[in-house]
C-alpha positions in Angstrom: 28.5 -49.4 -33.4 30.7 -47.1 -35.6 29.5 -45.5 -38.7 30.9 -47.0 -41.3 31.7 -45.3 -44.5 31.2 -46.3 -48.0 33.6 -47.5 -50.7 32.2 -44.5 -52.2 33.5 -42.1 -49.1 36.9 -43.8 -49.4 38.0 -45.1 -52.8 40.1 -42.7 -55.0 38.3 -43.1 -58.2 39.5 -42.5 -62.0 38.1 -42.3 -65.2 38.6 -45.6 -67.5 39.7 -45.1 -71.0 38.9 -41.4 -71.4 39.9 -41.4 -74.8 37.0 -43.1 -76.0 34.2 -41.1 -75.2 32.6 -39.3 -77.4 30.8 -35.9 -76.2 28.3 -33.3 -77.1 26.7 -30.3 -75.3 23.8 -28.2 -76.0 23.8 -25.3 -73.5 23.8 -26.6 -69.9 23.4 -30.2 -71.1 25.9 -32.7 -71.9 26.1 -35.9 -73.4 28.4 -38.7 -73.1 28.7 -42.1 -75.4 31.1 -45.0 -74.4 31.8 -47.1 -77.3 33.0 -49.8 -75.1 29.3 -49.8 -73.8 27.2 -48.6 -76.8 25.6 -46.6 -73.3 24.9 -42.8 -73.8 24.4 -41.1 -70.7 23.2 -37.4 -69.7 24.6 -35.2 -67.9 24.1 -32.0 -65.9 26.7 -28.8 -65.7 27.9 -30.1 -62.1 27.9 -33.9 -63.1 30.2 -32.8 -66.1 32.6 -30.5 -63.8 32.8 -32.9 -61.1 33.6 -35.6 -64.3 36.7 -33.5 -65.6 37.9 -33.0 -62.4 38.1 -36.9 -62.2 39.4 -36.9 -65.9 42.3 -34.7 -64.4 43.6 -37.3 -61.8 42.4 -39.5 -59.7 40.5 -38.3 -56.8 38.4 -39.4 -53.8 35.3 -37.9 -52.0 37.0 -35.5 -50.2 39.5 -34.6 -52.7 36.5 -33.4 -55.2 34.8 -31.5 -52.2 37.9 -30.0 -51.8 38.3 -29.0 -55.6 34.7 -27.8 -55.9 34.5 -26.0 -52.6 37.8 -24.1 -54.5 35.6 -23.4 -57.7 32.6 -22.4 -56.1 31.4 -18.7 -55.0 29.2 -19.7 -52.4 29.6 -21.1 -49.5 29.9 -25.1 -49.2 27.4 -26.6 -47.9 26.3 -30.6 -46.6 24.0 -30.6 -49.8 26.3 -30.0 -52.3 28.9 -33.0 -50.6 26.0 -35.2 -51.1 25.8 -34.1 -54.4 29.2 -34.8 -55.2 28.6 -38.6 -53.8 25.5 -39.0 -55.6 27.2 -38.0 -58.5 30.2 -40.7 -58.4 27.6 -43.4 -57.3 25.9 -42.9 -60.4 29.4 -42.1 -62.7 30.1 -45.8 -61.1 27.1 -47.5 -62.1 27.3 -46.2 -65.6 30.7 -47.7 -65.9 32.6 -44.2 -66.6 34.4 -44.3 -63.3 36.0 -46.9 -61.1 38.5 -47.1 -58.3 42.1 -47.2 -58.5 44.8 -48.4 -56.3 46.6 -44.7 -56.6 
């Protein structure tokens, strides 16, 4: 049987009414509110990067690993891919991303 990838390993994924949020950061921390919601979320210095990349354009898995592996200073690794799809898993189930047909 083939390994089958995720939705989440395929789907090019935007951000949904960006203009809404509302944001604040103290240090490395971040904080996003969606009035649509009335849900505040928390999030880390990588969740938020890997966020504004999204907020950019669209993108899919491998076009964020791509991005990040370009803003990074060390090396690339497995981990940090997993990190990135554990990151959009979670950006999905908060409602602040969702795919497109771009």
């Amino acid at each position: 049987m083939k390994n089958q990838k995720s939705i989440y390993e395929t789907a090019v994924f935007h951000v949904g009414d960006a203009a809404g949020f509302l944001w604040k950061n103290w240090d490395d921390a971040y904080v996003i509110f969606d009035p649509r919601s009335g849900h505040t979320q928390a999030m880390n210095i990588f969740a938020r990067e890997i966020f504004a990349i999204i907020e950019e354009k669209p993108r899919s898995l491998d076009q964020l690993c791509k991005e990040v592996r370009g803003i990074m200073e060390e090396n690339f690794s497995q981990d940090i891919r997993q990190n990135i799809l554990h990151t959009i898993i979670e950006f999905d189930k908060m409602g602040l991303i969702e795919p497109t047909n771009e």
